[in-house]
N, C-alpha and C positions, 0 to 999 in steps of 0.2 A: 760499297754500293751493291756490290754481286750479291751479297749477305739479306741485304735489306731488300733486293727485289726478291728473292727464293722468298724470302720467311712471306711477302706481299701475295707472292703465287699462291704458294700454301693454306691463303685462308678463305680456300674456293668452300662451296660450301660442303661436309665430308657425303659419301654415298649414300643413299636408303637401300635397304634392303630388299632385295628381289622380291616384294609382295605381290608383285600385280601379276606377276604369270604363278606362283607358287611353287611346287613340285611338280617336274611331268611325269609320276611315276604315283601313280596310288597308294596313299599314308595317313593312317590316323595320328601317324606325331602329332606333339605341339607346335605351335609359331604361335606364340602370345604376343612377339612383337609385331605380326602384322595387324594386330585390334585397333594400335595404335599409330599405324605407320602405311596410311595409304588415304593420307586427307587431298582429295584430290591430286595426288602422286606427283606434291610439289610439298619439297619439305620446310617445314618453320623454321624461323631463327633459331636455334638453341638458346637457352634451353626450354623454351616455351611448346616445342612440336615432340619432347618428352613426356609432357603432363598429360595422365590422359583427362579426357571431356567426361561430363555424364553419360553420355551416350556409350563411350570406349567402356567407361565403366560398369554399364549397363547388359554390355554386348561381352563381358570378360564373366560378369555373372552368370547370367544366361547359357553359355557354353560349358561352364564349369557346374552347372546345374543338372544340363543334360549327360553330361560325362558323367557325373556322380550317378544320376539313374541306370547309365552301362555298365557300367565299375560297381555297384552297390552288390552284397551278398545276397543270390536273390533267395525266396521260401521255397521251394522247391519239393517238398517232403511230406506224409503224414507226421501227425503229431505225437504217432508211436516211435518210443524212442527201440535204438537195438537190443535191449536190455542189458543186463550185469554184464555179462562177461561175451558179448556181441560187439563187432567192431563193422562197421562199411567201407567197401574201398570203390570209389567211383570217376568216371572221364564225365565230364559235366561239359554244360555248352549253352549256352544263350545268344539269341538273337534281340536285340532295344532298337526300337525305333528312333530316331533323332527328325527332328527340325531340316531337312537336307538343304530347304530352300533357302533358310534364315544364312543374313549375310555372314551368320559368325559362325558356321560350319562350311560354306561355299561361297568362292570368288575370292578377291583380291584382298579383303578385309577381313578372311578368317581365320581363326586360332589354331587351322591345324593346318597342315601341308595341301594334301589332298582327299579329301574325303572318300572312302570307298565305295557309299553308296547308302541307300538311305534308312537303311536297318545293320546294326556294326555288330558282329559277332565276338562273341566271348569265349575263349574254352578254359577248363578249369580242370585240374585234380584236386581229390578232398576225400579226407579220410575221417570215419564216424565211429567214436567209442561210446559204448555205455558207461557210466559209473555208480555205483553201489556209494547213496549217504547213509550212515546211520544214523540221519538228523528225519523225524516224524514228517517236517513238512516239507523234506525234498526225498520223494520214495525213488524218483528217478532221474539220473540224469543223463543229458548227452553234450559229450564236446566235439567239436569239429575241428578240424586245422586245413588248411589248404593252400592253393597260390592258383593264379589265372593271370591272363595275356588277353591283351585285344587285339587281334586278328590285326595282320600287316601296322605294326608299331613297335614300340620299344617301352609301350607301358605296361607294365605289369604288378598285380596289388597279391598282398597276402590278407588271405580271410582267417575266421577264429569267431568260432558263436561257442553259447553257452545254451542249450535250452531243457527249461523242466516240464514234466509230464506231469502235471495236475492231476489227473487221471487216464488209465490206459488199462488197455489187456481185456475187457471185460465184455467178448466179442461175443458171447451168447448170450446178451442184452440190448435193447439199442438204448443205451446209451453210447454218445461219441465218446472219442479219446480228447483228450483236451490239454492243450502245451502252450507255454509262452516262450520266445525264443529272442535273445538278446545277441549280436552280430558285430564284428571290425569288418572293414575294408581299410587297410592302410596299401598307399600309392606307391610306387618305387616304379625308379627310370625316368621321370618327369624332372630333370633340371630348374626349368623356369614354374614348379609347382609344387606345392605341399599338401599335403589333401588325407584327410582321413575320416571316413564313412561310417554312422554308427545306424545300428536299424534295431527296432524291436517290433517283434510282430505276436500275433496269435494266431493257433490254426484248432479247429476239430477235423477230425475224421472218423472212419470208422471202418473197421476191416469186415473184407467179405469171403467166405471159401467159395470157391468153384471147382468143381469136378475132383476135390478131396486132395488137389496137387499145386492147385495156385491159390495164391492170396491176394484179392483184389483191398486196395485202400484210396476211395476216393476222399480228398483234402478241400479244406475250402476255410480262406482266412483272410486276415490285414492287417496292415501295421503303417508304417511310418520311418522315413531313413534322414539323417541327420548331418549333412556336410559341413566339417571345420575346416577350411582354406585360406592358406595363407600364399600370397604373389612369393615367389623367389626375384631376386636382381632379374631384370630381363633386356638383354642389349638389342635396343634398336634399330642398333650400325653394325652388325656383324661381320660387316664388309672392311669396317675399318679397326685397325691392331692399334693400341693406344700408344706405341711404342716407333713401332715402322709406318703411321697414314694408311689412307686407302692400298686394298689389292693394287699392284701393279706400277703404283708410286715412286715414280726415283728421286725426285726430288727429298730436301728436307723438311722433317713433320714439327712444324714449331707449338710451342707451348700453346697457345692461345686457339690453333684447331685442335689441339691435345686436350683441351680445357671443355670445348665445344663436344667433341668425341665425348668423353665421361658425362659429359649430360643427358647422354642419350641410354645411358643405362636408368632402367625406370622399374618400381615398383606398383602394381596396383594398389588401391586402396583395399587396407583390413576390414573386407565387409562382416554383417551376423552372420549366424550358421543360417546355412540354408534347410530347411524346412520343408518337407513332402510327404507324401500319403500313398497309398500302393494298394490295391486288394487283389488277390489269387487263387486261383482253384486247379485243380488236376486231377490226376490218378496214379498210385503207385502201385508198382504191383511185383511180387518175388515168386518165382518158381526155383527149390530146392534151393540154392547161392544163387540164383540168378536174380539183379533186382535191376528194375526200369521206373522212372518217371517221365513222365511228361503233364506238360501245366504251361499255365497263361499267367500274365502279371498286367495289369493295369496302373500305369503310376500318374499321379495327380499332375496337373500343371503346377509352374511356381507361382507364389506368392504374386501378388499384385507389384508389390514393392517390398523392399528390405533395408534396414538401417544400416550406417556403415559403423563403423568405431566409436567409442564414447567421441574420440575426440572430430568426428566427423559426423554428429549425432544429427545434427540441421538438417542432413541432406536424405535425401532416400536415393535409391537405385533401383530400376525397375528390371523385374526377374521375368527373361521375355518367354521361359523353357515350357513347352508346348506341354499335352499330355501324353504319355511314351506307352506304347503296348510293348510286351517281351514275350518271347518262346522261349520258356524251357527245357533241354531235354538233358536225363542221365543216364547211364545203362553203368554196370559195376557187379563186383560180389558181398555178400551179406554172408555173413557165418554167426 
């Protein structure tokens, strides 16, 4: 009888996770689980209050839209590459605007802890070689490599572009310099995400001498960046150990809230890649090893709507991410 009332107690309903107050401490982390887990902060049966809705799905897009515009490799650069046997070494830094207002970056129902505020900084190292093809239709190229963080989190993506110079060098003409430049952003530190970023853009510039000591290079371009995202498992009930019950529980944790508990680990749905536009302009400029950029970035709002999976083809999802302005800025040495 003792047996059978414990396992009766037991099948209270398990915790939600502390969504409604979030972090009190300012954090771009993730919380994917509170997209889904603060429907009027009364939770569903299991496993029904795991599924998310269109809207959850909507609102998981949306976030992961605008994140990619913070996180994307931005353009940043004339279209002069460093040449042959030139390398760049630079501390990079952006500032993107986000959505502060929209529920799925603030309040009880958003995907990240606590938002810092309504423009999310980025810094970055990144290192620029030239290289010498002896192929006619690549006379130059440049690679990058790099890694960056987003300010107060634990996200952090490695960058890697590839771009060619079409034409360059030819500064006592006007003619501009003209490059296409092809870009990774892959995610790391995101548990409940997978996420990798692809951009191709175009830029002209043209270099200017000033006072026979500095090199002025104003840029101006656009392109387009490419989000492949995939949900990772994302628990719910954080609160509750599938093994031990809720935090705090002395009682016995019988199979059946055991059962209820794993329901609550939940995967978003495999939406398309997401889809965006960008256009940018700046100035760079080098004195001796000295080089600086500064530039703007304008990136497009999403999509009206986006298809999810072949096998979830019926439905659409609507892509709610605003349009995002960025600040630029790098300073580094050039040899």
């Amino acid at each position: 009888m003792a047996l059978v009332l414990g396992a009766t107690v037991c099948r209270v309903p398990v915790a939600r996770a502390a969504c409604t107050d979030q972090s009190p401490e300012p954090s771009n982390d993730l919380s994917l689980e509170c997209l889904v887990n603060n429907r009027d902060n009364q939770p569903s049966p299991p496993p029904g209050s795991a599924i998310p809705t269109p809207e959850e799905n909507a609102n998981y897009r949306s976030l992961v839209s605008e994140l990619a515009g913070v996180l994307a490799l931005p353009m940043a650069g004339p279209a002069d590459t460093v040449g042959y046997s030139g390398f760049h070494f630079s501390f990079d830094s952006h500032l993107t605007s986000i959505s502060q207002g929209a529920s799925y970056w603030s309040g009880p129902s958003a995907g990240v802890r606590r938002v810092t505020g309504p423009m999310l900084p980025v810094l970055s190292i990144m290192l620029r070689k030239g290289v010498w093809m002896p192929i006619p239709p690549l006379p130059s190229v440049e690679l990058g490599l790099g890694a960056s963080n987003l300010a107060h989190s634990s996200l952090f993506a490695l960058n890697g572009y590839f771009k060619l110079a079409i034409h360059e060098g030819y500064h006592d003409v006007w003619v501009p310099s003209i490059a296409l430049r092809a870009g990774v952003t892959r995610l790391v530190g995101a548990a409940q995400l997978d996420m990798t970023i692809l951009t191709a853009d175009g830029v002209i510039s043209k270099a200017f001498g000033a006072g026979g000591t500095v090199t002025l290079e104003p840029y101006l371009g656009g392109g387009a960046f490419f989000t492949i995202v995939r949900s990772q498992v994302i628990d719910v009930e954080p609160t509750v150990d599938l093994y031990r019950g809720p935090v705090g529980r002395m009682m016995p944790f019988d199979e059946n809230a055991r059962r209820d508990a794993l329901a609550q680990k939940i995967v978003f749905d495999n939406q398309s890649d997401i889809i965006r536009w960008r256009v940018f302009a700046g100035l760079h400029f080098h004195y001796a090893i000295l080089a600086m950029t500064v530039g703007f970035t304008y990136l497009g709002p999403g999509l009206a709507s986006g298809g999810l999976s072949p096998a979830n083809a019926l439905t659409n999802v609507q892509d709610l991410a605003g349009g995002q302005y960025q600040i630029n800025l790098s300073g580094g040495v050039r040899f």
